[in-house]
N, C-alpha and C positions, 0 to 999 in steps of 0.2 A: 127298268133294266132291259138290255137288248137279251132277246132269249139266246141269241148267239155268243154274248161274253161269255167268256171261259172263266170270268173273275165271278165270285159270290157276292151276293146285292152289300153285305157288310164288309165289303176288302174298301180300304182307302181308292178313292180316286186314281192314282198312281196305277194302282192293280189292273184297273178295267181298262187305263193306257194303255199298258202292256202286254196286256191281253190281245186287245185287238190290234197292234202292230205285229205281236207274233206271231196272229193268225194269219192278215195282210200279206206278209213277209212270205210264209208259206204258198198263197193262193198266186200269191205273185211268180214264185218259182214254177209254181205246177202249170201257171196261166204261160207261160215262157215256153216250157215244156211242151204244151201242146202245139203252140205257135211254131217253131221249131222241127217238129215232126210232120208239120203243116207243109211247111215251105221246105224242107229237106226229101219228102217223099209222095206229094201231090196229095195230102189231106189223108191218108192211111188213117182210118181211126187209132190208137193205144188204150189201154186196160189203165185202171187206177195207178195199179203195180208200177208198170211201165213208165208211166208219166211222173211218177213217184220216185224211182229209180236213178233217171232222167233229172230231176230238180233236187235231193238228196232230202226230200219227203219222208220221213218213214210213217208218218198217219196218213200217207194221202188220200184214201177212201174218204176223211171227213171234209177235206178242204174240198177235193172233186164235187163233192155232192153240194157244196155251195154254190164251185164253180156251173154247174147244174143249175141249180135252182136259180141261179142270176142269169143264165140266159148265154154265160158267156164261152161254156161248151156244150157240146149236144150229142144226145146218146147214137150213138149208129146201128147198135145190136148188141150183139153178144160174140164175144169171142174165146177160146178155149182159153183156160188160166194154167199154172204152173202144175196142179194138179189133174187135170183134164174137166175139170168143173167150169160152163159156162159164167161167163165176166165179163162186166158191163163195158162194149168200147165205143170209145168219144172221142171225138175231133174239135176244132176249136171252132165256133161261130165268127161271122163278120162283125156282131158286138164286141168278141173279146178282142179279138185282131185291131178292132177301134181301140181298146183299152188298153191297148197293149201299146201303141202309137202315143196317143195321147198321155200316156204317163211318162213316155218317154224315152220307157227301156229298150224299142229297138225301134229303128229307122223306115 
């Protein structure tokens, strides 16, 4: 089992489908999101929040953090969050910008 499905090792086949398309689906939107705010305002980093907001996310801290961990956004610092508590802000990498092309979703 990927430690990443959302399905449990005993859900049918089908589960662990849908699992990883829903997650896909979401990373895709958030991955869009940052690409977006890339090319709209010259790479501005955005907060989870934001990016979240933005692609109509409402977990998006968990998908960010893959986005992360795969290389295909990257942390810039920290930025003040809704509360005034510092929050992680990230811009999109020329990986995701590659993925983003290559899937197809924008030109």
């Amino acid at each position: 089992m990927n430690l990443f499905d959302q399905a449990r090792s005993t859900d049918p086949e089908n589960s662990h489908i849908a699992a990883k398309r829903d997650r896909s689906s979401q990373r895709d939107k958030l991955l869009i999101a940052y690409y977006s705010e890339f090319m709209s305002s010259s790479g501005t980093p955005i907060s989870d929040a934001l990016a979240g907001e933005k692609a109509g996310v409402l977990t998006a801290h968990k998908r960010c953090s893959e986005l992360l961990r795969d290389g295909l956004i990257k942390k810039d610092g920290d930025i003040p969050g809704p509360n005034g508590t510092p929050v992680r802000a990230c811009s999109i990498t020329p990986a995701g910008i590659s993925e983003i092309r290559t899937q197809g979703d924008l030109a």
